[in-house]
TORLUMFI-373355 format. One record per residue (C-alpha): residue in one letter; residue number from 1; x, y, z. Coordinates in Angstrom, 1 decimal. Example, Ala and Ser with C-alpha at 12.3 -4.5 7.8 and 13.67 -1.06 7.14 Angstrom:
BEGIN
NODE   r     k       c1       c2       c3
NODE   A     1     12.3     -4.5      7.8
NODE   S     2     13.7     -1.1      7.1
end
This chain:
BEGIN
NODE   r     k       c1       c2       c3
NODE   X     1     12.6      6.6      1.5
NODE   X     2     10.9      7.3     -1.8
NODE   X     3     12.3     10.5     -4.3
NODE   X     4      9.3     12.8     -4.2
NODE   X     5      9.2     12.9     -8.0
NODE   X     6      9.0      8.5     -8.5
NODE   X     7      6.2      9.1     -5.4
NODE   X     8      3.7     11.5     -7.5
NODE   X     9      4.0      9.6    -11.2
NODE   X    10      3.3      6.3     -9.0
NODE   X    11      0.6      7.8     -7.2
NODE   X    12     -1.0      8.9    -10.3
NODE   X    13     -0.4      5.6    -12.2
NODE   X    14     -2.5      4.2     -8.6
NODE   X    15     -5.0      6.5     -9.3
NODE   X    16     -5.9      5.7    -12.8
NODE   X    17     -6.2      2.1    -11.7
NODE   X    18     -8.8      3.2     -8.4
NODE   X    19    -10.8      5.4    -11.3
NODE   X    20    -11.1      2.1    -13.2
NODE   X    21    -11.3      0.0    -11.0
NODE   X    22     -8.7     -2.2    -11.5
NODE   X    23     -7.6     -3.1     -8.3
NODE   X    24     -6.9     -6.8     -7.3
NODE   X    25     -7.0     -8.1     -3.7
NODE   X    26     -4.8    -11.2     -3.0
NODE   X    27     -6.3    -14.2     -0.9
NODE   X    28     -3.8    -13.3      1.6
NODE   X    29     -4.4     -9.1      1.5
NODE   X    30     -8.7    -10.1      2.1
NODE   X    31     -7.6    -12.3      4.6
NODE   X    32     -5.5     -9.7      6.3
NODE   X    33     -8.3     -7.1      6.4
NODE   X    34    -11.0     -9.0      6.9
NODE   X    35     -8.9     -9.2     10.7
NODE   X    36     -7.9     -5.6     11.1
NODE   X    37    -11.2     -5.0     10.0
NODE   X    38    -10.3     -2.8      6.9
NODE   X    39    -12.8     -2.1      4.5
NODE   X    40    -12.4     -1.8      0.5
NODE   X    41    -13.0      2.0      1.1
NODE   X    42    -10.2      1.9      3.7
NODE   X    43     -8.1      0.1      1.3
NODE   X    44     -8.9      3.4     -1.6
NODE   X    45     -8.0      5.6      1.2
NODE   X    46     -4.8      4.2      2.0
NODE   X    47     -3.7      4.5     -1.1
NODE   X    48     -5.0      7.6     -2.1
NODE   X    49     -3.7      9.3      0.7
NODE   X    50     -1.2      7.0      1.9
NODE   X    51      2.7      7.9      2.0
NODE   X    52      5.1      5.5     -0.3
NODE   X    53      8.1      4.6      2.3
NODE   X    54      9.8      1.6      0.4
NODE   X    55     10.1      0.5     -2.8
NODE   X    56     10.6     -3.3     -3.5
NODE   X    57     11.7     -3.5     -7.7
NODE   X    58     12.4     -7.6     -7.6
NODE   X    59     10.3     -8.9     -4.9
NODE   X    60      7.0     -9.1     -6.7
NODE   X    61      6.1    -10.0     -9.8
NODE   X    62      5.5     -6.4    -10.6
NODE   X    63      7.0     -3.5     -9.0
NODE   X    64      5.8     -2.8     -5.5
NODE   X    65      5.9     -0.1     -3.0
NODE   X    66      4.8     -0.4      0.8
NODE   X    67      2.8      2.9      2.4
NODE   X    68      2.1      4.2      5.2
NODE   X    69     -1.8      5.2      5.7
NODE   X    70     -4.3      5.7      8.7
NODE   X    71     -7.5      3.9      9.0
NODE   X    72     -9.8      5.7     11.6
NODE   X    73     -6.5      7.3     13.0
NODE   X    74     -4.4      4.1     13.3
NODE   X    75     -1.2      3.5     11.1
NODE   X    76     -1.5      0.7      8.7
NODE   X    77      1.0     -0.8      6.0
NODE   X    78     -0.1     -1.6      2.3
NODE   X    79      2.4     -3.7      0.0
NODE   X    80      0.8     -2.6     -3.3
NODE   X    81      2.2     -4.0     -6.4
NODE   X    82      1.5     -1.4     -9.4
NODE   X    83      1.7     -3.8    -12.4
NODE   X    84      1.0     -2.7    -16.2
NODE   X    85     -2.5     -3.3    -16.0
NODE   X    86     -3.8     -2.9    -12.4
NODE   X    87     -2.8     -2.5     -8.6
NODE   X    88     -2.4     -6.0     -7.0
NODE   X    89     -2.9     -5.8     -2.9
NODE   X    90     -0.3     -7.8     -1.6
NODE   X    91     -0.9     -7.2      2.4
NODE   X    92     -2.0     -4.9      5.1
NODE   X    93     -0.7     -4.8      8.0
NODE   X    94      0.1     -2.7     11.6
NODE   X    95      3.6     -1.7     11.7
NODE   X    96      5.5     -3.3     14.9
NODE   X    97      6.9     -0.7     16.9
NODE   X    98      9.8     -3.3     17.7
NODE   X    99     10.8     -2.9     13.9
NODE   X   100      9.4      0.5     12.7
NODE   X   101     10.8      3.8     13.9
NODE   X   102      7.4      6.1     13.5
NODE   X   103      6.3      3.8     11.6
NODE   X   104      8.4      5.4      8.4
NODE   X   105     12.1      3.9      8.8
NODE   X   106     13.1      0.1      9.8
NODE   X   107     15.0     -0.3     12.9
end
C-alpha cells in the first residue's frame, strides 16, 4: 500500500498533466480498452478518482503506480507511469480474483 501523503502529491502531479492534457496512451493500453470497452473519459476518471495500491520505482521508464478505479461500477486496474513531462498509460486491466484479494492486496 501507498503512504497517504506520496498518494496526494502524485495525484496532484496526475492532475496537472489531465488539465493539460498531457496524457499518453501506449499501443498496448488503447488496445486494452478498446476490449474492456473503456473510454478516454473512463480512463480521466480512473485516475482522478482512482486509489494508488502499488508503486513500481524501476519497472518503467518512469515511475509508475497501478490504481484501483470503477468504470460503470466494475473494478479496473490502471498502470500509470507519471514521468516529468506527462502521464504515460501503460495498461488497463480487470483484477483476477485468483490473484487480487478485493481487488487491493496480491494474494
Amino acid at each position: 500500500m501507498v503512504d497517504k501523503g506520496d498518494d496526494g502529491i502524485l495525484h496532484n502531479k496526475m492532475q496537472l498533466f489531465i488539465s493539460s492534457n498531457s496524457i499518453f496512451i501506449s499501443n498496448h493500453a488503447g488496445a486494452r480498452m478498446f476490449e474492456r470497452g473503456v473510454s478516454a473519459d473512463d480512463l480521466i476518471t480512473l485516475i482522478t478518482k482512482g486509489e494508488i495500491i502499488e508503486e513500481y520505482h524501476d519497472e518503467y521508464r518512469c515511475p509508475a503506480v497501478l490504481m484501483l478505479g470503477q468504470v460503470r461500477g466494475i473494478p479496473h486496474h490502471i498502470v500509470v507511469a507519471v514521468c516529468k513531462d506527462q502521464l504515460i498509460i501503460v495498461t488497463v486491466y480487470l483484477p483476477n480474483e485468483d490473484e487480487w484479494i478485493d481487488n487491493r492486496r496480491r494474494k
